[in-house]
C-alpha positions as CSV (number, residue, x, y, z in Angstrom):
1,X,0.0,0.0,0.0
2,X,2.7,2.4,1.0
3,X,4.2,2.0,-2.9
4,X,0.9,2.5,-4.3
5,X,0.2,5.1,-2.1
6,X,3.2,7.2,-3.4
7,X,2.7,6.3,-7.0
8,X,-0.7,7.7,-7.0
9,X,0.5,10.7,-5.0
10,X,3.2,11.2,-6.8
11,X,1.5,11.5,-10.6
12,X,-0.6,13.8,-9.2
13,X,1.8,16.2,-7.5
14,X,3.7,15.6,-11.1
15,X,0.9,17.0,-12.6
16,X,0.2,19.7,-10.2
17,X,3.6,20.7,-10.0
18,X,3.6,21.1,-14.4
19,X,0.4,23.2,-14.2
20,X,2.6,25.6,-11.1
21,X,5.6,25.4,-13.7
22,X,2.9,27.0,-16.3
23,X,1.3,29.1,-14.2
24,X,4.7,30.7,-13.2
25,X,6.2,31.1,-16.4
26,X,3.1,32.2,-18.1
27,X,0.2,33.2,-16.6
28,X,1.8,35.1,-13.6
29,X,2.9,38.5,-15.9
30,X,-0.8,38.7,-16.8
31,X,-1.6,38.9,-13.3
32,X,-2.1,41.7,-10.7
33,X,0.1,41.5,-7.3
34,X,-3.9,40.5,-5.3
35,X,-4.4,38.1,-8.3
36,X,-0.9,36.2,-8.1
37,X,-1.4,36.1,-4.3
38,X,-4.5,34.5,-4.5
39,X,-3.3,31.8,-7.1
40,X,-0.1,30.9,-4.7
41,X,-2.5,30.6,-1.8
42,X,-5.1,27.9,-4.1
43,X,-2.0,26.1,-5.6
44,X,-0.1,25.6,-2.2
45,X,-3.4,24.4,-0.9
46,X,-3.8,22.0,-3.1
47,X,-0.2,21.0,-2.9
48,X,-0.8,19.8,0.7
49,X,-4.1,18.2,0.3
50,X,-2.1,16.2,-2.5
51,X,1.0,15.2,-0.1
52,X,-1.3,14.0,2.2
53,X,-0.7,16.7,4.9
54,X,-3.5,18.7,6.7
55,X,-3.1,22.0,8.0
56,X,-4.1,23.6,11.0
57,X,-4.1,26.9,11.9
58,X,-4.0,28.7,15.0
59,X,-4.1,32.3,16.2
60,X,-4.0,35.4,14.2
61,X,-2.1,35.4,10.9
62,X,-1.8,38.8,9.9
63,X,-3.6,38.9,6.9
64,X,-2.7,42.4,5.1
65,X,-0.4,44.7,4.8
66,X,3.5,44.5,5.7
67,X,4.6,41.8,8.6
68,X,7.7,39.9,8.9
69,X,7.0,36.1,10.1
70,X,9.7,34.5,12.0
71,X,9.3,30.9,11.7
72,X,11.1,27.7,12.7
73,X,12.3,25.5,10.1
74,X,11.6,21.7,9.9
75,X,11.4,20.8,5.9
76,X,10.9,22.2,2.0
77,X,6.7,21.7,3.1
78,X,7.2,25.2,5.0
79,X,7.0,27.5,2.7
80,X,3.9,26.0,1.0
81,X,2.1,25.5,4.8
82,X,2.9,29.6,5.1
83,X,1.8,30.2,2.2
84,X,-2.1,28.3,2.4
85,X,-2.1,31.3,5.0
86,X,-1.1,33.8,3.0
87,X,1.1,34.4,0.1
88,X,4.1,35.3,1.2
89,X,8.5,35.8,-0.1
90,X,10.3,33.7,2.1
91,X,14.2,34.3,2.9
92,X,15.8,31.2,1.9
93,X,19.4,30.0,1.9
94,X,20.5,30.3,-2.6
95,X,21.0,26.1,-2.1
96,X,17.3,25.7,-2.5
97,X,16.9,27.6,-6.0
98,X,19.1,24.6,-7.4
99,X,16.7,21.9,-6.3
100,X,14.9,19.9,-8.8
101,X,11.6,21.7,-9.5
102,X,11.1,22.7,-5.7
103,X,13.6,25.2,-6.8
104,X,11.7,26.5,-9.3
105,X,8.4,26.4,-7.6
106,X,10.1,28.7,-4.4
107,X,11.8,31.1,-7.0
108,X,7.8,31.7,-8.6
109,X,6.4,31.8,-5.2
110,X,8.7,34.8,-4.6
111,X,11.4,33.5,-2.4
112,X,14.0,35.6,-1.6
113,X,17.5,34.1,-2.0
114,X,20.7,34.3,0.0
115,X,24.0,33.2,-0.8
116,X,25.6,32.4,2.3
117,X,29.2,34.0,3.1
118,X,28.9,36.7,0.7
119,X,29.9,40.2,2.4
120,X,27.4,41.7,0.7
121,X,24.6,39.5,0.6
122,X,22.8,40.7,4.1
123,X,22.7,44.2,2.2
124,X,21.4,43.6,-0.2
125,X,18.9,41.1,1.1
126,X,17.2,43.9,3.1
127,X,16.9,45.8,0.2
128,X,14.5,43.2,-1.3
129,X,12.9,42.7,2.1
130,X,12.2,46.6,2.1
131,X,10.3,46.6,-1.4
132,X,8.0,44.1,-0.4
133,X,7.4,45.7,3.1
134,X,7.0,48.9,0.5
135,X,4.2,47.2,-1.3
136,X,2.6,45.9,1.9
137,X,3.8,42.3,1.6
138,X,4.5,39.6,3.9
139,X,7.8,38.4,4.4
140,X,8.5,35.3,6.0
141,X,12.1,34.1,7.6
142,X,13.8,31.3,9.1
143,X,15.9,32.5,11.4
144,X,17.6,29.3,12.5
145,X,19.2,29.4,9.0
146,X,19.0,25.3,8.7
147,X,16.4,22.6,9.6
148,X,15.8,20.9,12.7
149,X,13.2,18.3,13.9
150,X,10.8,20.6,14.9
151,X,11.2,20.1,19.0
152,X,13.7,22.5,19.3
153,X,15.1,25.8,18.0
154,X,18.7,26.5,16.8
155,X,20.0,29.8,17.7
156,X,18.9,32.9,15.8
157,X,20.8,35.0,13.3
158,X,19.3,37.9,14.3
159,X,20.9,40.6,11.1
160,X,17.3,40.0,8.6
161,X,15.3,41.2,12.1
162,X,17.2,44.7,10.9
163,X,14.9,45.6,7.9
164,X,11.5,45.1,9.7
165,X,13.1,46.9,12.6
166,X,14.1,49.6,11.1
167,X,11.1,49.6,9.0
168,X,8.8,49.4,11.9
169,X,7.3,46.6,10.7
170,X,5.7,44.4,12.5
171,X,7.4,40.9,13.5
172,X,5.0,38.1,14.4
173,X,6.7,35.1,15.4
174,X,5.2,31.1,14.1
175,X,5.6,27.9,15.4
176,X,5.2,25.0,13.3
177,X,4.3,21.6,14.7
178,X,4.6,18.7,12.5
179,X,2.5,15.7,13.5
180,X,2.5,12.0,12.4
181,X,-1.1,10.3,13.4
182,X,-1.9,13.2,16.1
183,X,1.7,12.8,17.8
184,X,4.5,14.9,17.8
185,X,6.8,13.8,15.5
186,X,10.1,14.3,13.2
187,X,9.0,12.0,10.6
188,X,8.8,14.5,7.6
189,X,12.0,16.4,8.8
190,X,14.2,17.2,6.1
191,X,17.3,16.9,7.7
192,X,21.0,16.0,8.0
193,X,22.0,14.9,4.5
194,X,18.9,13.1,3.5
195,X,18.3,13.9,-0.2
196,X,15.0,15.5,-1.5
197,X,14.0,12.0,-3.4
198,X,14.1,10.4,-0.1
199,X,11.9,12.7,1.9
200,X,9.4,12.9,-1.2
201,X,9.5,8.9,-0.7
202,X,8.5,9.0,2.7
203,X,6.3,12.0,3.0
204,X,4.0,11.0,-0.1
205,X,3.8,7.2,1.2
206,X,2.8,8.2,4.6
207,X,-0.7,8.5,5.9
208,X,-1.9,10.6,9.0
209,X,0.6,13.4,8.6
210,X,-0.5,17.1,9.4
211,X,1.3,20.8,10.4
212,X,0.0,22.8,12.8
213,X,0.7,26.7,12.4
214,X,1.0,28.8,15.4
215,X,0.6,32.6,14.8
216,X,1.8,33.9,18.0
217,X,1.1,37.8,19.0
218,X,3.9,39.7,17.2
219,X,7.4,41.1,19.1
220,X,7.5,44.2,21.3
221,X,10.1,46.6,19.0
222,X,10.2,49.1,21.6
223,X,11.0,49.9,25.4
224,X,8.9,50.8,27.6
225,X,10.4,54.6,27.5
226,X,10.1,54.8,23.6
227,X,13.8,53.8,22.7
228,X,14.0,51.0,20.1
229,X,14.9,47.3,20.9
230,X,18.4,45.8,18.9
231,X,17.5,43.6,16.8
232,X,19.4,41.0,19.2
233,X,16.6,41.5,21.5
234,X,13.7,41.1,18.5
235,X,15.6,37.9,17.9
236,X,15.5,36.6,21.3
237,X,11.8,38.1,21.8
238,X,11.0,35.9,19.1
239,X,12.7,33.1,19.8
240,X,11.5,32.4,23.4
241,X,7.4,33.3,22.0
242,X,8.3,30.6,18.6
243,X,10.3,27.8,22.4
244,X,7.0,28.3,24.2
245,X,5.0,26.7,21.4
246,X,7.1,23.5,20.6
């Protein structure tokens, strides 16, 4: 069952993933920014029903205008979970546009790419982090800059808090909770040195597998006399709200 399972699942998400490809490279320019959002929310919704994975969402996902969302990082399904919410340009380390397809798919989505070690790569990061905050976006980060399990977080690089702080954005911290049967559970972790066919393998062949979202009140930004936090302190603001919920 679990080989049939993932065959069926797997010409499906083919299929869905050609008409994304389409969509991306065709029908997007003929699109408004509302229009393009709407059609990344439908498609990612559909991606998850299609892997199998339910999503459950908690709290209150700032819906409009500009918001930074700080988010812990468990596997290549985040982006698409954040994004049933609302579409959004996720910073992402430049490794993923390489990926087969899943590369691709992030790059239409609008995901931001850094390249690691580059001096001026921060910089210029924030640039493209301020026009969407401009145009009343949402941008979503991973702070922990690699993936984990999902039970605990990695410390913060706390330099892409410095656009929405300066900005005076808002910074709402999520938690994600995978789940395997209605437990806790690591078992669609991309992790460690696992390759993308492997997860796929396991993730479509599964049954009972869901993500719950946590959209956590966002970050104080300032003191209580006015003066601004560092962006150290938005980090670990957000950090300890994102520990409470694992």
């Amino acid at each position: 069952m679990n080989v049939l399972r993932f065959a069926l699942r797997a010409v499906l998400l083919l299929l869905w993933i050609l008409f994304g490809l389409f969509c991306v490279g065709l029908v997007y320019r003929f699109l408004s920014s509302a229009r393009r959002a709407a059609l990344n929310r439908f498609w990612s919704r559909w991606l998850m029903r299609l892997c199998g994975i339910r999503v459950k969402v908690f709290g209150q996902p700032r819906l409009s205008g500009a918001v930074l969302w700080a988010v812990n990082h468990v596997s290549w399904i985040d982006i698409f979970v954040l994004n049933t919410v609302r579409a959004a340009s996720f910073v992402a380390k430049s490794e993923i546009r390489a990926w087969p397809v899943i590369g691709s798919l992030a790059a239409g989505a609008g995901t931001l790419f850094i390249e690691r070690g580059q001096r001026h790569a921060v910089h210029a990061m924030g640039q493209s982090i301020n026009a969407c905050f401009e145009r009343g976006e949402a941008v979503g980060l991973f702070p922990e800059g690699t993936t984990s399990e999902g039970f605990e977080l990695r410390p913060f690089h706390a330099s892409l808090f410095e656009p929405a702080r300066a900005a005076g954005v808002d910074i709402q911290p999520v938690a994600l909770r995978f789940l395997h049967h209605g437990k806790r559970s690591g078992f669609a972790a991309f992790v460690g040195e696992e390759s993308l066919v492997a997860n796929l393998w396991r993730v479509l062949g599964a049954t009972g597998l869901s993500v719950e979202v946590a959209f956590l009140a966002p970050v104080a930004t300032r003191h209580a006399d006015g003066s601004p936090f560092t962006r150290l302190e938005i980090s670990r603001l957000a950090r300890e709200a994102i520990l409470t919920q694992l």
